[in-house]
N, C-alpha and C positions, 0 to 999 in steps of 0.2 A: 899510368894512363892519363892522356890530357883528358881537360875538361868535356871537350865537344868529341871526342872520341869516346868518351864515356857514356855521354847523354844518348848518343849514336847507337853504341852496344845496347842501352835499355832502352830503346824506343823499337828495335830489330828483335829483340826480345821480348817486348811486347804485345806488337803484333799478332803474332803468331797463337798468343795465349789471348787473345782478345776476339781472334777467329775463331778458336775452340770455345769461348763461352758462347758464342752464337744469339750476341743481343738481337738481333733483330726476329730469328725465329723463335727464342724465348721467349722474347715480347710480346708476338703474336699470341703464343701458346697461353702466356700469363692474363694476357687481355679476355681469351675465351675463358680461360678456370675463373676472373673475378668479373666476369660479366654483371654478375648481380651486387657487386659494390658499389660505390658511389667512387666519381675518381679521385675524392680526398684520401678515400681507403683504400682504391688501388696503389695509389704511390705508396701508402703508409706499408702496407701488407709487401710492396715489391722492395723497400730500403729493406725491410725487415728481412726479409730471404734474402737480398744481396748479402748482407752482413754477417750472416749463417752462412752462406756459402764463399765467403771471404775468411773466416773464421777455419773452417774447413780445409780451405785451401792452405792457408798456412800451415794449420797443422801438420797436412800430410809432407810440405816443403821439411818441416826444420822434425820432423818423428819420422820419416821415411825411412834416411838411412837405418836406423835401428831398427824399423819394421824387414827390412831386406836384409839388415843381418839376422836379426831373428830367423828369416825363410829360407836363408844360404841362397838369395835369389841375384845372380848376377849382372853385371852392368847389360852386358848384349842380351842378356832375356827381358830384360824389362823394358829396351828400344824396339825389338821385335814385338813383343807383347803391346807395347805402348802405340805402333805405327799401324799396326794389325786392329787396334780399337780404333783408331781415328781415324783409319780407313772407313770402315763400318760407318761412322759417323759421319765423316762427308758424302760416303754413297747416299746414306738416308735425305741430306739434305740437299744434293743434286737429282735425285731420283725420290720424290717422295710416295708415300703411298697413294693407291690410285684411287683411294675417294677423296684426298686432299685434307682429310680431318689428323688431327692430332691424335693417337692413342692415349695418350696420358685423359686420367678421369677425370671425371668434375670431379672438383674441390670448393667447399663452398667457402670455407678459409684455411687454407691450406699453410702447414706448418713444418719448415722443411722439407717435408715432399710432399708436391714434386718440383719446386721452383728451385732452392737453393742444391736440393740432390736428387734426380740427378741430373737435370739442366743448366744448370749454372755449371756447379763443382760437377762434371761427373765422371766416368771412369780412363775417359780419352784426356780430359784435364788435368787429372791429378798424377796420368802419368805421363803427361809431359812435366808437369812442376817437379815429379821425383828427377825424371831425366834430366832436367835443364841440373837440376840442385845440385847433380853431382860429375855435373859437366865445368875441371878447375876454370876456363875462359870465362865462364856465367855464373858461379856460385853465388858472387859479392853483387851484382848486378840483378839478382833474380826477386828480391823483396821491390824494389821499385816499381822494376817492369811487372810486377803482378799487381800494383795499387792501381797504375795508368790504367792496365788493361782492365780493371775492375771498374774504376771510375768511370772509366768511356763506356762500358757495358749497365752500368747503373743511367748514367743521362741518357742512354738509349733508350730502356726498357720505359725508365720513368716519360720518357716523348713517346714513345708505341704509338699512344690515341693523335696525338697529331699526324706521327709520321704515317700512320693508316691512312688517312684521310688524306694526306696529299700525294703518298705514292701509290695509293689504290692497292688491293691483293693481287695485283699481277709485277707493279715495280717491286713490291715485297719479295716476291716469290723470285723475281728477278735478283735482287740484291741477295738473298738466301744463297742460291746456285752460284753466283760469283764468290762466294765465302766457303761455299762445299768444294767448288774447284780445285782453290787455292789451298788449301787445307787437302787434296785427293793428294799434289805435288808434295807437302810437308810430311804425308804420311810417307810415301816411299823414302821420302830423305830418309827419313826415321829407320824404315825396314834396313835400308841399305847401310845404314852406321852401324846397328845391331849386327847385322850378317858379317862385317866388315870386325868388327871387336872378336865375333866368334872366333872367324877365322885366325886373328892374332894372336886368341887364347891359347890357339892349337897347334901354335908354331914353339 
């Protein structure tokens, strides 16, 4: 694969998993759990869960496969399975709830949950990372495209307090929806690969 064919694959790769972390309304969320920090200790406490919830994601990348052989759990259930949670998850984030509050609780310093699990890394995330990981065209390409997507999702969280203040809670909630959208689209790709594998299993 050339160079820039390459870089191409893992930035389309990307993407996709940088829509599923969902910096911008994590951000939000994180900002209300550490309200009462100072923001030397918000960033310190939100590197701190990124890298928990990077750590996480790896895992479940390169111990997946062996968790799915363990559960006899096949390619097409786990794209079905996987399209069907992030469905769930982009509904959430295009329709959100109607008093506009976050359910997740106060945390006065929260440790792993609920930043890194299950907002960051959480169950729509980690199965797309199974899926991707054992997709042969993505396998070689899938550690990259999860560092980018994490980095870009880390200088987001870490700018929240700016970027609130200049896009106000309505461009927020805007930029939110445009990311639940797009992610509504990824999710049916996903249903339809899965239904589409079944179908071949049974030929």
């Amino acid at each position: 694969m050339e160079l820039s064919s390459m870089i191409q694959s893992i930035f389309e790769l990307a993407f996709p998993l940088f829509l599923i972390m969902d910096p911008i309304g994590n951000g939000a969320i994180s900002l209300s759990i550490l309200k009462d920090h100072s923001p030397a200790r918000q960033r310190a406490i939100i590197l701190r869960e990124c890298i928990f919830a990077l750590l996480i994601i790896l895992t479940f990348q390169y111990l997946g496969e062996g968790l799915l052989s363990l559960l006899d759990i096949g390619q097409s259930t786990l794209r079905i399975a996987g399209g069907a949670i992030l469905f769930v998850i982009s509904m959430k984030m295009v329709f959100p709830p109607a008093n506009g509050e976050s359910a997740e609780p106060a945390v006065s310093d929260p440790f792993i949950v609920p930043l890194a699990v299950p907002l960051i890394a959480g169950p729509s995330l980690l199965a797309a990372v199974m899926v991707y990981a054992h997709r042969g065209d993505t396998t070689t390409l899938l550690l990259p495209s999860i560092v980018i997507a994490w980095s870009a999702t880390l200088i987001i969280m870490l700018l929240m307090p700016l970027l609130s203040r200049v896009l106000g809670p309505k461009g927020l909630r805007a930029a939110e929806r445009l990311m639940g959208l797009i992610l509504i689209l990824m999710s049916f790709q996903m249903l339809e690969d899965g239904i589409k594998l079944f179908i071949e299993s049974l030929g």
